[in-house]
N, CA, C and O atoms as a CHARMM CRD file, in Angstrom:
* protein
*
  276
    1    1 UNK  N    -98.95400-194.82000 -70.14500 PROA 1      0.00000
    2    1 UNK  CA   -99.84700-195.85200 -70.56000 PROA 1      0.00000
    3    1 UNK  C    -99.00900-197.10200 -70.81000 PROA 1      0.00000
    4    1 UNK  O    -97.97200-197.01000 -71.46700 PROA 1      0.00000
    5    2 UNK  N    -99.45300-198.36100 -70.27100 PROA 2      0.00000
    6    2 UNK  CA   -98.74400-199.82700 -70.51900 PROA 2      0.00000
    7    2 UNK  C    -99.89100-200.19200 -71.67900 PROA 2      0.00000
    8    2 UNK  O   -101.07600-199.88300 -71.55100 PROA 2      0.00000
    9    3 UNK  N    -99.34000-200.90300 -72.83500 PROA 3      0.00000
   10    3 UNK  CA  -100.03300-201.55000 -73.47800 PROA 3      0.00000
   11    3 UNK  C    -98.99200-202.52400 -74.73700 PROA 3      0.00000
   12    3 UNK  O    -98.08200-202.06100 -75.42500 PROA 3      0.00000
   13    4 UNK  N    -99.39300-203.65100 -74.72200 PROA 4      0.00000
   14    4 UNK  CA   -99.17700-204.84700 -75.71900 PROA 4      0.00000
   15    4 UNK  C    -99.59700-204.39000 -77.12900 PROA 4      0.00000
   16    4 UNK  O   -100.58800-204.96200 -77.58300 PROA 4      0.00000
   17    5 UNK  N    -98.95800-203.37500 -77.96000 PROA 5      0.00000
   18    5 UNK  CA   -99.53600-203.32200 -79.42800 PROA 5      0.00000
   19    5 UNK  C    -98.69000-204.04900 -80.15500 PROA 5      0.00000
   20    5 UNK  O    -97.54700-203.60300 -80.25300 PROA 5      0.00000
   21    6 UNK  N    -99.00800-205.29500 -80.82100 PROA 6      0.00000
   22    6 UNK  CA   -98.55900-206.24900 -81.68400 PROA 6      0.00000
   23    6 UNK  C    -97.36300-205.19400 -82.67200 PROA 6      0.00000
   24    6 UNK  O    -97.73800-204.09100 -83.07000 PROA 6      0.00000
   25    7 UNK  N    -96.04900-205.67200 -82.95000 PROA 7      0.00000
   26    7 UNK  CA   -95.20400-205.00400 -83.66400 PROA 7      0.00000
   27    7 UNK  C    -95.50900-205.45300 -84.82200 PROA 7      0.00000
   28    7 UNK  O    -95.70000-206.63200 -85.12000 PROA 7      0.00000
   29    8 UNK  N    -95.60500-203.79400 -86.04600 PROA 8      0.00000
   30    8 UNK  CA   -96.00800-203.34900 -87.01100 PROA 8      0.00000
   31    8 UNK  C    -97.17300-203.01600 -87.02400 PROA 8      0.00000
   32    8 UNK  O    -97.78700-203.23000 -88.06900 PROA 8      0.00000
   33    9 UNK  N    -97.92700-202.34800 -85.82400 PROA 9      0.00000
   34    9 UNK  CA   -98.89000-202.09100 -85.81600 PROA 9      0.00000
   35    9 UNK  C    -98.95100-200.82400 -84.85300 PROA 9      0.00000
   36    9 UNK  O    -98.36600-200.68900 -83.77900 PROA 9      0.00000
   37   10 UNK  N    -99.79900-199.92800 -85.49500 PROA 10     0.00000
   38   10 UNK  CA  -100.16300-198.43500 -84.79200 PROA 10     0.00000
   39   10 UNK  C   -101.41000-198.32500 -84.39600 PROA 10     0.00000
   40   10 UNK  O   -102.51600-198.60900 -84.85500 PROA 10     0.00000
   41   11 UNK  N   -100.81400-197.65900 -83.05300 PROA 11     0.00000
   42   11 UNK  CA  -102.04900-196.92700 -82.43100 PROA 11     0.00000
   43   11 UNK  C   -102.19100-196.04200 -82.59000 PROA 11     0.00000
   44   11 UNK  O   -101.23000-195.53100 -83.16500 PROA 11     0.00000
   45   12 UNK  N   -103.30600-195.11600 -82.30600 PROA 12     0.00000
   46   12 UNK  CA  -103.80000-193.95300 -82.16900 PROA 12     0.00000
   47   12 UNK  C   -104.45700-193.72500 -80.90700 PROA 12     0.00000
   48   12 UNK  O   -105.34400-194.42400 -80.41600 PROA 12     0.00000
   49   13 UNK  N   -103.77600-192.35100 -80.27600 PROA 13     0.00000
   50   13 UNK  CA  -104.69900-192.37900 -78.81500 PROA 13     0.00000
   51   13 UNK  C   -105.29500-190.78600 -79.71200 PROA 13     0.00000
   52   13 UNK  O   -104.86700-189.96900 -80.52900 PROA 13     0.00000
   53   14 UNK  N   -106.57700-191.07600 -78.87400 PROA 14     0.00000
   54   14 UNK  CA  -107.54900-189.79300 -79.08000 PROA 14     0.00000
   55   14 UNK  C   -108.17700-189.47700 -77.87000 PROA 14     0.00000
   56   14 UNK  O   -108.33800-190.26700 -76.94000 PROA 14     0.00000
   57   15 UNK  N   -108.53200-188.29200 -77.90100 PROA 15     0.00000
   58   15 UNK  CA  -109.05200-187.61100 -76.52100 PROA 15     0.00000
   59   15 UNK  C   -110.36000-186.68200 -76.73300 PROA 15     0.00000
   60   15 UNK  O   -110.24300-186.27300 -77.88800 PROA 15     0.00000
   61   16 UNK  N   -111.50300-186.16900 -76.20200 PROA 16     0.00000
   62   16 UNK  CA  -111.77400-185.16500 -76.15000 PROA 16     0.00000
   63   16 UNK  C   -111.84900-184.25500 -74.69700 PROA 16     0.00000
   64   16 UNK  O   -111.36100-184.65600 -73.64100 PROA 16     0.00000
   65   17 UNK  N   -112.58800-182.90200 -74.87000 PROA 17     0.00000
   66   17 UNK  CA  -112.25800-182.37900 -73.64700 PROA 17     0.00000
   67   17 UNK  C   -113.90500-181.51600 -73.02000 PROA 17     0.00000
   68   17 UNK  O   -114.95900-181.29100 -73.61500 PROA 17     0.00000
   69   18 UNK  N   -113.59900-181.31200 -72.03100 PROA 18     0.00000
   70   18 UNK  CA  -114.93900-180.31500 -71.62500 PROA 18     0.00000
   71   18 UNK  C   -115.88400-179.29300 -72.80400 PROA 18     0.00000
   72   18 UNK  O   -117.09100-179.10500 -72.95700 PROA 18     0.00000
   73   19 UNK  N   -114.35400-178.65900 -73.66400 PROA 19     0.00000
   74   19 UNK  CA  -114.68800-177.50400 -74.43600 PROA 19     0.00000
   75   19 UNK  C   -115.05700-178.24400 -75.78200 PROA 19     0.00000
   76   19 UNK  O   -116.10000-177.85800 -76.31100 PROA 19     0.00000
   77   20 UNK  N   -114.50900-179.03000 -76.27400 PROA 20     0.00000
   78   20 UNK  CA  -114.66700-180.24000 -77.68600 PROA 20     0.00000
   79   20 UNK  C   -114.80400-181.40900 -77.54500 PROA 20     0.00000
   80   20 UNK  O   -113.89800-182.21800 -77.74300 PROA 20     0.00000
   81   21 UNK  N   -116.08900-181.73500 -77.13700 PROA 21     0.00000
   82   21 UNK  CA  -116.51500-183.47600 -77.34200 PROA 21     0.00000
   83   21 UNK  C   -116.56900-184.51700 -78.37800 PROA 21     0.00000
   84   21 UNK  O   -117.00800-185.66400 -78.29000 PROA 21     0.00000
   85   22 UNK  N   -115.82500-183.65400 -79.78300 PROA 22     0.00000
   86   22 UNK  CA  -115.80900-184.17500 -80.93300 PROA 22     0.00000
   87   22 UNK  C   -114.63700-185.16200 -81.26800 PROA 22     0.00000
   88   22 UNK  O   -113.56700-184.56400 -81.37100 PROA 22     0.00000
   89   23 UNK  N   -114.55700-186.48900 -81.46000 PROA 23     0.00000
   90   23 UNK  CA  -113.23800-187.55000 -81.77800 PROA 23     0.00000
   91   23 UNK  C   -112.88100-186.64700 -83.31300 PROA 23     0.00000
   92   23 UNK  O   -113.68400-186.33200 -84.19100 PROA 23     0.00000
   93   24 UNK  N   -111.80400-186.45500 -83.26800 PROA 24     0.00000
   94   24 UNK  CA  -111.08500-186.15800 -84.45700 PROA 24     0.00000
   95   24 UNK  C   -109.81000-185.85800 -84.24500 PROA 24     0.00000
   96   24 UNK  O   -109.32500-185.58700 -83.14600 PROA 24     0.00000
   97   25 UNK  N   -108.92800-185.91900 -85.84300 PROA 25     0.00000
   98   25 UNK  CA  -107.24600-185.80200 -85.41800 PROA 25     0.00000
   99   25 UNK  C   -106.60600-184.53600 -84.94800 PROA 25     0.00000
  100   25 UNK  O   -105.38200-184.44300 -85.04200 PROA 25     0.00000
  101   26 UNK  N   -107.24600-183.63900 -84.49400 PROA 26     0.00000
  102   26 UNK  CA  -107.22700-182.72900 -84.26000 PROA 26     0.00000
  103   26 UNK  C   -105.96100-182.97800 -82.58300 PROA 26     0.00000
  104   26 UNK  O   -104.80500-182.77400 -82.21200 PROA 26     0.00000
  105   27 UNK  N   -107.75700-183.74200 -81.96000 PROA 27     0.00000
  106   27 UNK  CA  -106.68700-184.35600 -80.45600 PROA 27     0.00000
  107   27 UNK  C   -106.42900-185.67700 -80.66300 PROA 27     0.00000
  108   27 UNK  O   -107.13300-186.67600 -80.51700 PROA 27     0.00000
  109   28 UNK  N   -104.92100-185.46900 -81.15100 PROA 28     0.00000
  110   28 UNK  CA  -105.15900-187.26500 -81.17200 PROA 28     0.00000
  111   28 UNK  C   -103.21600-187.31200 -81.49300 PROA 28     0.00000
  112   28 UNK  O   -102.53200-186.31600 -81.72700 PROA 28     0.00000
  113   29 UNK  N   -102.67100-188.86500 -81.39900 PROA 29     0.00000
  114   29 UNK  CA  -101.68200-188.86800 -81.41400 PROA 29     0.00000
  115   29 UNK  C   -101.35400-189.77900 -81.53100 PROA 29     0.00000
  116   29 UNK  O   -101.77200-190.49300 -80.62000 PROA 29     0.00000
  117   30 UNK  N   -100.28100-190.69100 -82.75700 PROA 30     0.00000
  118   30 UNK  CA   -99.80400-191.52000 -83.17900 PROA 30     0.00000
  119   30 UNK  C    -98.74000-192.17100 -82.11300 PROA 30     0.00000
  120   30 UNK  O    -97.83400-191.48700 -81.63600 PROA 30     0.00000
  121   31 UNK  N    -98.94100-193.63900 -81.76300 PROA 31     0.00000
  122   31 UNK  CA   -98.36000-194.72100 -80.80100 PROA 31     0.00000
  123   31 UNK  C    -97.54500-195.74800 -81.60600 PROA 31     0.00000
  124   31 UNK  O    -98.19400-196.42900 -82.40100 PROA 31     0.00000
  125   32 UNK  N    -96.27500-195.95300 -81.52400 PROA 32     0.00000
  126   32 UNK  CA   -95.70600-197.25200 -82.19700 PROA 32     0.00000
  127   32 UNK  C    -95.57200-198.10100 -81.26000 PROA 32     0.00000
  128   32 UNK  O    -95.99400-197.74700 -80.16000 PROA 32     0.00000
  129   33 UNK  N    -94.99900-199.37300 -81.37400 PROA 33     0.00000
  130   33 UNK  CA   -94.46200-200.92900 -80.49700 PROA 33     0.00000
  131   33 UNK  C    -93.51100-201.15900 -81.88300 PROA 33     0.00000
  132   33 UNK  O    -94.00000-201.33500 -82.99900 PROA 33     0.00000
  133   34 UNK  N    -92.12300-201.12500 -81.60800 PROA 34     0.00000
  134   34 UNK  CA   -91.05100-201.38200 -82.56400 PROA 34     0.00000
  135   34 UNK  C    -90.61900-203.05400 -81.79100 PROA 34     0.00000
  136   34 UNK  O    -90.12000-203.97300 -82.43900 PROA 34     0.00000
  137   35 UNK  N    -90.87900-203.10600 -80.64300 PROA 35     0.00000
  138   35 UNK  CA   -90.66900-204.50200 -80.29200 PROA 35     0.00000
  139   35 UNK  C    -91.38600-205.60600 -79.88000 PROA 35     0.00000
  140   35 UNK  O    -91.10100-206.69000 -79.36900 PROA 35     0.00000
  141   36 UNK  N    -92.52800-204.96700 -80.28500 PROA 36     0.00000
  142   36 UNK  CA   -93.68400-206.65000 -79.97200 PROA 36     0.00000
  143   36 UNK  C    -93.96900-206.96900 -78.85500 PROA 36     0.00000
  144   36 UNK  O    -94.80100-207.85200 -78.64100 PROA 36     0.00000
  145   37 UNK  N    -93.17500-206.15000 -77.64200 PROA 37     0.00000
  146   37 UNK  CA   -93.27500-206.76600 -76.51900 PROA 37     0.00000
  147   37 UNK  C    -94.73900-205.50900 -75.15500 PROA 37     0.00000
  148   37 UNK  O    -95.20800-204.43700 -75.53700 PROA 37     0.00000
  149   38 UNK  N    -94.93200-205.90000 -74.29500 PROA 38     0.00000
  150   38 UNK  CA   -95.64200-205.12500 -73.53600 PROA 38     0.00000
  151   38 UNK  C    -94.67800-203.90500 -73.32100 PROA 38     0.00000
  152   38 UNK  O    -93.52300-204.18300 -73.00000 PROA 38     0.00000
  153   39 UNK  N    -94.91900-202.98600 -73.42000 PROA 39     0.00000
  154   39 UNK  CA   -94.24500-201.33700 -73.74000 PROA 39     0.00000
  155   39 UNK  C    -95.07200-200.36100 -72.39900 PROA 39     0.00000
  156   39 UNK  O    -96.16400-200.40400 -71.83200 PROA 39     0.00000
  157   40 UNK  N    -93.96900-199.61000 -72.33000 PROA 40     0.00000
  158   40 UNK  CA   -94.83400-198.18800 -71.41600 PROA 40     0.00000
  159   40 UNK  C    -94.68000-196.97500 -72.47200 PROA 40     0.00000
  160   40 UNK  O    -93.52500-196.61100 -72.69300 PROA 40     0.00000
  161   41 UNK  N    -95.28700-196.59300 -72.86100 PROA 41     0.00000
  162   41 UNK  CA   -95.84800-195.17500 -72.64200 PROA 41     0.00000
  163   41 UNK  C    -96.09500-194.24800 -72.01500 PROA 41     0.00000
  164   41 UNK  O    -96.97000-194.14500 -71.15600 PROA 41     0.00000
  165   42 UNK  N    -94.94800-193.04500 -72.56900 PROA 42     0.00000
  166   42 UNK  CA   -95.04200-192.14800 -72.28300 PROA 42     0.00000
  167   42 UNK  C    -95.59500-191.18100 -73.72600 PROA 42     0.00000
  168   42 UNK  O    -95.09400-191.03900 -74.84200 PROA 42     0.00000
  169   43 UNK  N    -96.96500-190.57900 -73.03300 PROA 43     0.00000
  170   43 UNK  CA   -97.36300-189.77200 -74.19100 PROA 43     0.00000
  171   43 UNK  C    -97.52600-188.11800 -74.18600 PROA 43     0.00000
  172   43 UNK  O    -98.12400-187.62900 -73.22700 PROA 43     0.00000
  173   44 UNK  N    -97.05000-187.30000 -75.15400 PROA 44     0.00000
  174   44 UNK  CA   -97.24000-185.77000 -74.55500 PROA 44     0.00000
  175   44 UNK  C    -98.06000-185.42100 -75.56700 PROA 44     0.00000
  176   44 UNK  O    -98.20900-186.06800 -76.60300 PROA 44     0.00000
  177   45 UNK  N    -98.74400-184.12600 -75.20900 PROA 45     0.00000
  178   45 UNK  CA  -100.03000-183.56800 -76.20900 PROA 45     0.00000
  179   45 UNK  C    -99.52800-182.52000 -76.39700 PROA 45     0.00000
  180   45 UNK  O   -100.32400-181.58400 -76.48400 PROA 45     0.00000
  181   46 UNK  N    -98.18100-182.22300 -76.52700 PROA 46     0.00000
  182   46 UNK  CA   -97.90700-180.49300 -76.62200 PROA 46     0.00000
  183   46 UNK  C    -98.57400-180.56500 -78.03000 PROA 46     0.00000
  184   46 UNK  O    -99.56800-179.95100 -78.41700 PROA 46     0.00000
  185   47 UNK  N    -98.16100-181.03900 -78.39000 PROA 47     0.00000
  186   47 UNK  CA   -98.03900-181.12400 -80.41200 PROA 47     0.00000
  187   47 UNK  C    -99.53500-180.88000 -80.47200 PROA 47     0.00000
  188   47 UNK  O    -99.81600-179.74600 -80.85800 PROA 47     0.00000
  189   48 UNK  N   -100.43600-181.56800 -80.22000 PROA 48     0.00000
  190   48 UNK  CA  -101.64000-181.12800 -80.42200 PROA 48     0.00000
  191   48 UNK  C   -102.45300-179.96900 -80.07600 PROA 48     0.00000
  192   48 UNK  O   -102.20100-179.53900 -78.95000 PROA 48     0.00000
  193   49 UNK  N   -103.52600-179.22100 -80.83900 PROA 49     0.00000
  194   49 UNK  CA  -104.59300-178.13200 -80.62500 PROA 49     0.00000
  195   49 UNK  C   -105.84700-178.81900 -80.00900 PROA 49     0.00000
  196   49 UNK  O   -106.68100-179.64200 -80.38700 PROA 49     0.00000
  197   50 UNK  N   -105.60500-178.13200 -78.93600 PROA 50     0.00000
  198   50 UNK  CA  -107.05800-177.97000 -77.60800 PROA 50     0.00000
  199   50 UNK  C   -106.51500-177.51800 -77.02700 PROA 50     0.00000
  200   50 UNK  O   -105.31400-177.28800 -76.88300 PROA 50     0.00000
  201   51 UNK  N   -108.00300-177.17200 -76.26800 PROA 51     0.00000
  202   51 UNK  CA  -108.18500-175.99800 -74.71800 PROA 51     0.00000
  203   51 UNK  C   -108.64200-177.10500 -73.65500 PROA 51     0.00000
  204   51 UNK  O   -108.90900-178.28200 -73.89600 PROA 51     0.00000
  205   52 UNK  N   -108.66000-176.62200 -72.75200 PROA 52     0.00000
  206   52 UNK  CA  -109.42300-177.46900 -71.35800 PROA 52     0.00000
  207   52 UNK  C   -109.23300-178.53500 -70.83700 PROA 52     0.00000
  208   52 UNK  O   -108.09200-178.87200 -71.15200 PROA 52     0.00000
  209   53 UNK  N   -109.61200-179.15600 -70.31600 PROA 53     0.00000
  210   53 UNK  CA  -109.83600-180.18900 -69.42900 PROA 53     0.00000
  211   53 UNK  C   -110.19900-181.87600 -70.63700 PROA 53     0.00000
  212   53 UNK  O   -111.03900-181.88200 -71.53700 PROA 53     0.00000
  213   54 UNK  N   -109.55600-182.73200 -70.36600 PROA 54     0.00000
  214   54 UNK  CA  -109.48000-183.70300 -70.56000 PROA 54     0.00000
  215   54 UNK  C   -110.80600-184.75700 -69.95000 PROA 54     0.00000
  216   54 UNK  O   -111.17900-184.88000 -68.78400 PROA 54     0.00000
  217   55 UNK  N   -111.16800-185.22300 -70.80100 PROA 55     0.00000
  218   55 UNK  CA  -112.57300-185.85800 -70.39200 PROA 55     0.00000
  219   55 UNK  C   -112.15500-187.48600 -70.65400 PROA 55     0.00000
  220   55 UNK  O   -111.79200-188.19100 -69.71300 PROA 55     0.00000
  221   56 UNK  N   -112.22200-187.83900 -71.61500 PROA 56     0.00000
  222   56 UNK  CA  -112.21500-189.40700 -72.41300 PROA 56     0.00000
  223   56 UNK  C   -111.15800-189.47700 -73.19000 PROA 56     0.00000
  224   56 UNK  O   -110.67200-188.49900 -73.75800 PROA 56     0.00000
  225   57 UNK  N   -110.62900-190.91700 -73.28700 PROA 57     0.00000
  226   57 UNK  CA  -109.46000-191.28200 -74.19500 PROA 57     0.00000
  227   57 UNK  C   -110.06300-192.18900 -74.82000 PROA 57     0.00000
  228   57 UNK  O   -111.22500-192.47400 -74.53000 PROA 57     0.00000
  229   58 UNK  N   -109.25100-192.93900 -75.99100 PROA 58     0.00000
  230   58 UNK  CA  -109.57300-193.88700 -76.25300 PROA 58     0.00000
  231   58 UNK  C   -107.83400-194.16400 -77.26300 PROA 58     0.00000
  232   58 UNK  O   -106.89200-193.40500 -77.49300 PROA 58     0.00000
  233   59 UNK  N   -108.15300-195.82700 -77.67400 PROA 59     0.00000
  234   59 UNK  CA  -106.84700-195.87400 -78.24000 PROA 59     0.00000
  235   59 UNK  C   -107.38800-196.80500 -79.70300 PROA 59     0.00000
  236   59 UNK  O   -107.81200-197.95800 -79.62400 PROA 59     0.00000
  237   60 UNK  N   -107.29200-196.19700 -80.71700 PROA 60     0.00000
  238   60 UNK  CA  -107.26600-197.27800 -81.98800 PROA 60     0.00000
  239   60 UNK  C   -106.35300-197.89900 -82.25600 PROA 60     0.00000
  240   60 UNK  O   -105.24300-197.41800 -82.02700 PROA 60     0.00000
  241   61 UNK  N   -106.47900-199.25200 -82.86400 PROA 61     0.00000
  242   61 UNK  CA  -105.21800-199.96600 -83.94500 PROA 61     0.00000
  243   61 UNK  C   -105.43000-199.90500 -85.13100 PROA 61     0.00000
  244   61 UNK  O   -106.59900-199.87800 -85.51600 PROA 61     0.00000
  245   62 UNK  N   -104.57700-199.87300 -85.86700 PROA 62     0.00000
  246   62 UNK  CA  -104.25400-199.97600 -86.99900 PROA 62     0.00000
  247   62 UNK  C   -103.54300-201.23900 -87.95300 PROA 62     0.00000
  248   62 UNK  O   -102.64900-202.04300 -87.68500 PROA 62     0.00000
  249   63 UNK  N   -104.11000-201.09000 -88.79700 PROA 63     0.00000
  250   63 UNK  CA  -103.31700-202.33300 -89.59800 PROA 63     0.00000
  251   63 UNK  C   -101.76700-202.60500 -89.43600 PROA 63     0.00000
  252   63 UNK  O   -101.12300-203.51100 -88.90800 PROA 63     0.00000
  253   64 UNK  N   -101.37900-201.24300 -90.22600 PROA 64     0.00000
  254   64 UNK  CA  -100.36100-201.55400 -90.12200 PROA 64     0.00000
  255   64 UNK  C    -99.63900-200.29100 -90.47900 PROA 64     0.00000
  256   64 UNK  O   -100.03900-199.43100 -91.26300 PROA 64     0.00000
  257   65 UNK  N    -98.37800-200.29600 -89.70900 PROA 65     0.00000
  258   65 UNK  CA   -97.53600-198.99000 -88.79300 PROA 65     0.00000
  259   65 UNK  C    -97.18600-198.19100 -90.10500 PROA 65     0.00000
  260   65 UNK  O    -97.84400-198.78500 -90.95900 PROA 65     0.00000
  261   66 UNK  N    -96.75400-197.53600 -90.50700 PROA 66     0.00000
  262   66 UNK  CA   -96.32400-196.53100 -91.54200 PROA 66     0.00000
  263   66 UNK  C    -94.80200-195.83900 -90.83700 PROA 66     0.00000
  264   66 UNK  O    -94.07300-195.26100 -91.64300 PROA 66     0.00000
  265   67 UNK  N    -94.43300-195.88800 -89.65900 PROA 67     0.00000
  266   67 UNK  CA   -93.32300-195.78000 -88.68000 PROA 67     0.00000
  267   67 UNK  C    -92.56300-196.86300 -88.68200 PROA 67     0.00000
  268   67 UNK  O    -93.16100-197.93200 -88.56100 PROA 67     0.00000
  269   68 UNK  N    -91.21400-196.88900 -88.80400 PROA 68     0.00000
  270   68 UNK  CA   -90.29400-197.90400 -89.09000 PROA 68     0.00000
  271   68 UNK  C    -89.35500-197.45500 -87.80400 PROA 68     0.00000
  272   68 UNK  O    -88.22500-197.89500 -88.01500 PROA 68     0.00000
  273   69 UNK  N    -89.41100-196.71700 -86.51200 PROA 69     0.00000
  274   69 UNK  CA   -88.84200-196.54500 -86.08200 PROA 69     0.00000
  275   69 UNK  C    -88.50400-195.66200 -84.66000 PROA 69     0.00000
  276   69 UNK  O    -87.35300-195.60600 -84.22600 PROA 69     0.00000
């Protein structure tokens, strides 16, 4: 994923799937920008619990980052 997230500020990408159509932190996964600048992303879901097939993403911001790093 390419995206411009203003530095000191977090994202959140969230997903649901075929088997769970429900948004929650369940599938979901914390994004930093430590340099302000347009960034790539690379994101992995091992860390997270689900089954199936990948349907929808989405990405929140946040005020402000709690990650210094």
């Amino acid at each position: 994923m390419t995206a411009n997230i203003p530095q000191g500020v977090a994202g959140e990408l969230f997903f649901v799937t075929e088997q769970d159509s429900s948004w929650n932190q369940n599938k979901s996964v914390q994004i930093y920008n430590t340099t302000g600048e347009m960034s790539e992303y690379m994101i992995t879901l091992k860390k997270t619990v689900w089954t199936g097939n990948l349907t929808t993403m989405r990405v929140d911001l946040m005020n402000k980052a709690d990650h210094t790093g």
